[in-house]
N, C-alpha and C positions, 0 to 999 in steps of 0.2 A: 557438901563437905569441903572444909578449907585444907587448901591446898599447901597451906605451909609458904615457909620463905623457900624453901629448896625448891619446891614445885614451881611457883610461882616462876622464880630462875630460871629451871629449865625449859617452861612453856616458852617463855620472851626468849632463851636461845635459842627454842626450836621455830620460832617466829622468823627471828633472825636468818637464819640457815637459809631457811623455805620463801623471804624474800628476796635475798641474795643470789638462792639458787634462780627463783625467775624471774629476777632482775637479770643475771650472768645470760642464760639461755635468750632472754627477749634479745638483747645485744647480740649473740651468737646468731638469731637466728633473721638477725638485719632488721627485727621487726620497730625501733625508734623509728618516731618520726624524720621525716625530712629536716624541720628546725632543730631537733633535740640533735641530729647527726652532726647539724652544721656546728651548733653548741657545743656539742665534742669535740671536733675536728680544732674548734679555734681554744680550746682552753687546752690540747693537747702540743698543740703548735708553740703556743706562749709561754707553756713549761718547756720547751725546747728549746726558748731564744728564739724564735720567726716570728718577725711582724708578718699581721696581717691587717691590718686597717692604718691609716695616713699616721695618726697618733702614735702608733709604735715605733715608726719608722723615725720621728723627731726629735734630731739632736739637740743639746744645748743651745740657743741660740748665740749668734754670731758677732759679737762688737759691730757695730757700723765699721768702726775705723779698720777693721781687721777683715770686712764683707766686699765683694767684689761685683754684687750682685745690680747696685744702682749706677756703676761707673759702666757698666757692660750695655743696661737697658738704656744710658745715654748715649753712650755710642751706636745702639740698634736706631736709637729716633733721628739721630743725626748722620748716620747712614742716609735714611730715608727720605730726609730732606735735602737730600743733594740731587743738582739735576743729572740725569741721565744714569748707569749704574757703575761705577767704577770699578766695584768689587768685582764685577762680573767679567771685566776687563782683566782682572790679576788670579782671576779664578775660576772661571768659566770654560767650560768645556766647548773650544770654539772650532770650526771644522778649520780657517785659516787661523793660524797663530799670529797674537798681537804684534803691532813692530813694534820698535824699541822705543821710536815718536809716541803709541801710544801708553804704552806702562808707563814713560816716564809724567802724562797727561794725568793718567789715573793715580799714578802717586799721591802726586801736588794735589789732586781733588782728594782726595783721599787722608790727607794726611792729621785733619784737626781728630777723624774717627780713630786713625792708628793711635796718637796720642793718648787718647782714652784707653785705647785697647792696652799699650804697655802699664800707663797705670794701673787699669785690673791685675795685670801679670805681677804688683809688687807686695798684690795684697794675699794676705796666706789661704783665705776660704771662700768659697761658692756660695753662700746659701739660698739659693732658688726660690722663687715665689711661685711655691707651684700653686695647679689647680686641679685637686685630684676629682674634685666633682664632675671633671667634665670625662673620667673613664681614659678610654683610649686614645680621646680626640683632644686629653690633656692639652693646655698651653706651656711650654717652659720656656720663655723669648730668651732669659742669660746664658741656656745652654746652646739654642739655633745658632746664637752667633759665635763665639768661642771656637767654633773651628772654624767657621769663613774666614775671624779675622786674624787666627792661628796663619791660614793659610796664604791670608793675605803679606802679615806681616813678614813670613820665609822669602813670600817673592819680594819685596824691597829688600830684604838681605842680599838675596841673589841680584840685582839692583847695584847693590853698594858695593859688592865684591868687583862684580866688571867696573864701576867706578875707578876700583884702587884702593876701598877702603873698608879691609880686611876686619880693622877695630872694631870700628859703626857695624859693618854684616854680623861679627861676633855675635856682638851685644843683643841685635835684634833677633840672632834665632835663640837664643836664650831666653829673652822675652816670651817667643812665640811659645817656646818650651813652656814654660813658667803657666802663659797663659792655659794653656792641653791642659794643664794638670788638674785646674781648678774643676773640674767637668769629673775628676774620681772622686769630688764631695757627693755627687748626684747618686741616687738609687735608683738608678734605671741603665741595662745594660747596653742601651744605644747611645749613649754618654761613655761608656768605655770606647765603644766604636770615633767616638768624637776622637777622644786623647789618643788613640793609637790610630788615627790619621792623621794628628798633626805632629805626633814624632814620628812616624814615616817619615812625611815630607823633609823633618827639619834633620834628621841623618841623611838622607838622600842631599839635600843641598850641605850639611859637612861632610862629605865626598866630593858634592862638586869642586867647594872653594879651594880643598888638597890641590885638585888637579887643574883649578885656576890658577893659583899662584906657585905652579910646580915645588910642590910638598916644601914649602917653606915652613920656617920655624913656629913664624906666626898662626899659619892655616893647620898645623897640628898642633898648638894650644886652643885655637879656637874648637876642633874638631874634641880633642880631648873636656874639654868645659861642655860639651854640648855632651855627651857619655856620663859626664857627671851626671848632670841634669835629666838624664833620659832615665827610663827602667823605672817609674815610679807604679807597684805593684797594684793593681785594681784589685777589691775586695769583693771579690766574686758572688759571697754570699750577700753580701748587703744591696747589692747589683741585683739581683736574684730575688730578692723580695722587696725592691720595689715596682718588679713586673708583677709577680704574684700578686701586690695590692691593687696594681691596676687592673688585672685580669678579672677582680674577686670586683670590682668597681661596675665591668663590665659589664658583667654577669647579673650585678644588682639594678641592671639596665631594662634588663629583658623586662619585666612587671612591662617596664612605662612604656616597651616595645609594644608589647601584648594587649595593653591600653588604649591605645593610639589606634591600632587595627583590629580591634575585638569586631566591631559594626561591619569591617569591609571584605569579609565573606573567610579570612582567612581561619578556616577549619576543618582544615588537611588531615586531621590524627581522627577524627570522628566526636567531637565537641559536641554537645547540643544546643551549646549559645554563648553567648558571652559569660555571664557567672561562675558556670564551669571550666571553661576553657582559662578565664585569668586563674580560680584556685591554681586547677593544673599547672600553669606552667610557675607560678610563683612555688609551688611545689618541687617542680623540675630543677628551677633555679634555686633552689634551697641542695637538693641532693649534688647540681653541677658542682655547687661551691666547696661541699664537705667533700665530695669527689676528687677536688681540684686541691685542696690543703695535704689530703691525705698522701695525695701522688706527691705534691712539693716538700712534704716532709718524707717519701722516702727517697726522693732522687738528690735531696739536699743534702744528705750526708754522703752522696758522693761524690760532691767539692773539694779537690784538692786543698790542703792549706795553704800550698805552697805554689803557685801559678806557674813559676818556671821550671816546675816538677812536670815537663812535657812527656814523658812516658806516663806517670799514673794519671795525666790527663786525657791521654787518649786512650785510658783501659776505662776509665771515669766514660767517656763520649761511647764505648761499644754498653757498658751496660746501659747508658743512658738510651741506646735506639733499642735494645733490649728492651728496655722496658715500655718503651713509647711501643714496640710491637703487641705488647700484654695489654696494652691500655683498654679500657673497657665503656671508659664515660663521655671524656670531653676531647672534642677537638682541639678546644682552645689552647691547652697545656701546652701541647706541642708549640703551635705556635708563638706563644710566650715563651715560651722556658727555654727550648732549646739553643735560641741565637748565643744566647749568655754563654751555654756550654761552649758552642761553636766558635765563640771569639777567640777558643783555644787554637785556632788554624790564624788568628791574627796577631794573637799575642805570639806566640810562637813565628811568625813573620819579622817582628818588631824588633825579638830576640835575636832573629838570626840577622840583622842591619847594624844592630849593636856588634856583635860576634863578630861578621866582616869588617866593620870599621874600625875597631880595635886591631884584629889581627892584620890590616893592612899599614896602620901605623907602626905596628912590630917591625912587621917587614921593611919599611920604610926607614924603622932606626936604624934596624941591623946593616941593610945598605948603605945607612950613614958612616955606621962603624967597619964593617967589615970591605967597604968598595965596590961589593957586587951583590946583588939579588940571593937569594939561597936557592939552590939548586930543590930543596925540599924543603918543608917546613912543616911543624905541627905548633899550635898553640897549648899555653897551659891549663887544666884545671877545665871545668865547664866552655872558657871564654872560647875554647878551641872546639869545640862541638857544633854540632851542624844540630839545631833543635829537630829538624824535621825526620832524619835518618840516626839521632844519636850515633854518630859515627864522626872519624876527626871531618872539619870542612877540606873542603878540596883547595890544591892551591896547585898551581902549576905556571913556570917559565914563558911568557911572550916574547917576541921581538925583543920588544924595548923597555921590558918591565915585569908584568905578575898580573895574574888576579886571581882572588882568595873568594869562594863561593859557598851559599848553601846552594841543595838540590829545589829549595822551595815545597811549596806544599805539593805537585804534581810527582816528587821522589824519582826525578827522571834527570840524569846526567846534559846539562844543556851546555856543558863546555864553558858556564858561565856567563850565559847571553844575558844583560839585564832585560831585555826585551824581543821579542818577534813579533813578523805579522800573523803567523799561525796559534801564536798566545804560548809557546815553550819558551820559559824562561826560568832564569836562577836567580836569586840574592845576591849581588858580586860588590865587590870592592876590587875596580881594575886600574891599574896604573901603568901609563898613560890610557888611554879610551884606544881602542884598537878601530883604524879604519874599512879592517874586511875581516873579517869573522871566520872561524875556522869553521869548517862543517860538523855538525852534530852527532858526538858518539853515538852508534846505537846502541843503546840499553834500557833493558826492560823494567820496568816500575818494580820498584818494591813494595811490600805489605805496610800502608802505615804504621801497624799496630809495630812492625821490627821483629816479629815473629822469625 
């Protein structure tokens, strides 16, 4: 009997419905394959804007003339071909510290690389040659060096200050500045780690030069210009999924791991031979990967937009261990993902050397203007905030001067010590350097969270 056009209709709706319906339940009930999950996982991702393979991740390409990337890997080859290491002389963690006979040695050998290195610093972008094929054991040679010679280039500032020549030190930690920056093109979050060690260092030495050339007019232009230049904001998220692609790199590793060792006896889970054992874990690593997207799409949207929004950064850091406690699949995540978040205890460092060296140049007008130090002081707006305790910095009367402090990431009152041998220390901008140190308030740590 013919079913008519209505009939007809309703059958194919009621078709509809009843594949829908166990289509929805199959997905409910986890039962997609391993591949089809992974499928999901990356077509879910890419409607959300996250890369997840090398291709997503690539920008526009870079003018030559505008790329910094061949003038860096000349300087890494001519580095190398000099005899002896001189970098390691201006940069080296050595147990006796260089004399002055030798930095000024390592300079001079040194000097055709530094050259290269400020020209990188005048080009606007990084574009990296990477090689994502090779996973975690990536090569990036433009990034390796960019902070050595970041760092290198601070100490011949520090160099040219004890010289006399306040201009030249200027110019080159601005350089140095310039060059750090190039390293926030990179999508990898140990590239941020690069740029906010070389503005570290290069505020720490515009502190020094103040208190080289007794807070002259010129060492607080230069210090000022270096503030300019500093605080250039790392994009967290793009940070964040270029670990993600390596991590998913990784993981597309395991097969040729699994390959390699099928024959040499490795069949620890109860395998019956090779055959099965490769399905399996190419299976495994099908479920790690959609596992591993799944998690980075929900812990991605809690990236701050704003970096120097250090309180929702660290309510961002408690849900994030939160959720790494729920975590049910991969080890790996953790260890990818969370330095990125973590950088928030660096960035927030960086922040608070900015915030000191600014308000210690206040200070320093004001005693220009007023004749004497201020007996109190707060700063205006953020600039006067301590990132780590959202609370004003501290600032209090020495001898012969001031100094203006955060608590540091420890949240523990150290009186301002830039350093100890017990490792308590604060953020200071101190004016003159005190030659005995007061003894250490006692007081008890606070909650990061500011609770």
């Amino acid at each position: 009997m013919a079913l008519g056009v209505k009939g007809t209709r309703w059958l194919i709706g009621a078709a509809v419905v009843v594949v829908a319906g166990v289509w929805l339940e199959y997905r409910h009930l986890g039962l997609m394959s391993a591949s089809d999950q992974l499928a999901e996982q990356i077509r879910l991702a890419r409607s959300e804007g996250i890369a997840v393979t090398p291709d997503d991740l690539r920008r526009n390409p870079v003018p030559e003339d505008e790329n910094a990337a061949n003038l860096l890997l000349t300087a890494d080859r001519t580095r190398h071909g000099l005899s002896g290491d001189p970098m390691l002389v201006l940069t080296g963690y050595n147990p006796k510290p260089p004399t002055q006979a030798q930095i000024r040695k390592a300079l001079i050998e040194i000097k055709p690389v530094l050259e290269l290195a400020e020209l990188a610093a005048r080009r606007p972008h990084l574009d990296m040659h990477w090689q994502w094929e090779l996973g975690t054991e990536a090569i990036f040679p433009e990034g390796a060096i960019v902070r050595q010679l970041g760092r290198c280039l601070i100490r011949r500032a520090h160099q040219e200050a004890i010289d006399g020549d306040l201009g030249k030190a200027g110019r080159t930690l601005i350089s140095a500045l310039k060059l750090g920056k190039l390293l926030l093109d990179a999508p990898m979050s140990i590239d941020l780690y690069g740029y906010m060690s070389v503005e570290t260092a290069a505020l720490d030495e515009a502190a020094n030069l103040i208190r080289l050339a007794k807070a002259s007019e010129k060492s607080a232009q230069i210090a000022q210009e270096v503030l300019k230049t500093a605080g250039a904001l790392p994009d967290q998220r793009f940070a964040l999924q270029g670990d993600l692609v390596l991590t998913r790199i990784e993981l597309r590793q395991i097969p040729y791991w699994a390959d390699t060792h099928a024959h040499s006896g490795y069949y620890d889970d109860g395998f019956v031979g090779p055959d099965s054992y490769l399905l399996r874990i190419r299976s495994v690593a099908d479920l790690n990967d959609a596992n591993l997207i799944s998690n980075f799409r929900a812990m991605s949207s809690l990236i701050p937009k704003d970096p120097d929004d250090f309180p929702q950064n660290r309510s961002a850091i408690k849900q994030l261990n939160t959720h790494f406690e729920e975590l049910d699949g991969i080890g790996h995540l953790e260890y990818f993902f969370a330095p990125t978040f973590h950088h928030e205890e660096r960035w927030a460092a960086c922040a608070a050397r900015r915030r000191v060296l600014r308000a210690g140049l206040n200070i320093l007008d004001e005693k220009q203007r007023m004749g004497n130090f201020p007996e109190a002081w707060s700063g205006p707006g953020k600039d006067g905030i301590d990132p780590f305790t959202d609370k004003p910095l501290s600032y209090r009367r020495t001898a012969n001067g001031f100094v203006v402090y955060s608590f540091d990431r420890d949240l523990k009152d150290d009186a301002g010590r830039p350093y100890s041998e017990d490792g308590r220390k604060d953020i200071s901008f101190e004016y003159p350097i005190l030659s005995v140190r007061p003894p250490t308030p006692p007081k008890k740590a606070t909650s990061f969270s500011n609770d």
